[in-house]
C-alpha positions in Angstrom: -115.9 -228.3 88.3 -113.3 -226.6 90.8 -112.4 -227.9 93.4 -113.6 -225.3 95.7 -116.9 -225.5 94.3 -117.3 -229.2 94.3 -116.1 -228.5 98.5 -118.5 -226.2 98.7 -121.7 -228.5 97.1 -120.6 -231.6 99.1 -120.5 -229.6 102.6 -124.0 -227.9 101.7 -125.3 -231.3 101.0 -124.0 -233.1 103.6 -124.8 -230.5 106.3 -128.5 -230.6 105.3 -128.8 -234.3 105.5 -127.2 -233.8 108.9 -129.6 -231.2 109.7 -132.8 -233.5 108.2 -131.4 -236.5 110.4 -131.1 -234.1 113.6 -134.4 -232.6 113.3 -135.9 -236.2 113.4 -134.4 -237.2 116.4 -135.7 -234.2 118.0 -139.5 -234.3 116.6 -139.7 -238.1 116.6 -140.6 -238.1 113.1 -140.8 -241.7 111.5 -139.1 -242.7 108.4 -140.5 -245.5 106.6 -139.0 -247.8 103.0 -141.9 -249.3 102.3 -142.9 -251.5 104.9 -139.9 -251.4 106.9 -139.5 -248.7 109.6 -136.2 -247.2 110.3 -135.2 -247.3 113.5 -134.0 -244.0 115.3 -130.8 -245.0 115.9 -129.8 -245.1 112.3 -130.3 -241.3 112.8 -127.9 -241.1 115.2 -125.1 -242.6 112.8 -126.1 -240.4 110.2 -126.1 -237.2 111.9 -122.6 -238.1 112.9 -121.3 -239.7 109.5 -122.6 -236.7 107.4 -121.9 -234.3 110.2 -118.3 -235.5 109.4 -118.3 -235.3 106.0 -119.6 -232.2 106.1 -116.7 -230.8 108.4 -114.3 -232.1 105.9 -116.1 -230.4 102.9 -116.0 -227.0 104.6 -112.3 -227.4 105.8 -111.3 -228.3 102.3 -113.3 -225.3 100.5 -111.7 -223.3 103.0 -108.3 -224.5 102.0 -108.6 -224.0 98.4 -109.2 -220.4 98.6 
């Protein structure tokens, strides 16, 4: 796989996660593993870990043009 491509699929992936995470927050929607609840706060990190990530997968898609 080229590298632009593999840029490209991790930025898209990341940036939906991000999105999923965000949206979450905003409706209040709970997210459950089995009988443990996860708390809203892990949201927070993830919406700003993958929002990260997914920065640095666009940047490096855009530099292997």
């Amino acid at each position: 796989m080229k590298h632009k491509v593999y840029s490209l699929v991790v930025a898209a992936l990341f940036s939906i996660i991000a999105i999923l995470h965000a949206l979450r927050i905003a409706r209040g929607w709970e997210a459950a593993i089995g009988d443990v609840t996860i708390p809203m706060w892990a949201s927070w990190i993830a919406v700003f870990v993958a929002g990260f990530l997914a920065k640095i997968g666009w940047n490096l898609a855009k530099k292997h043009r």
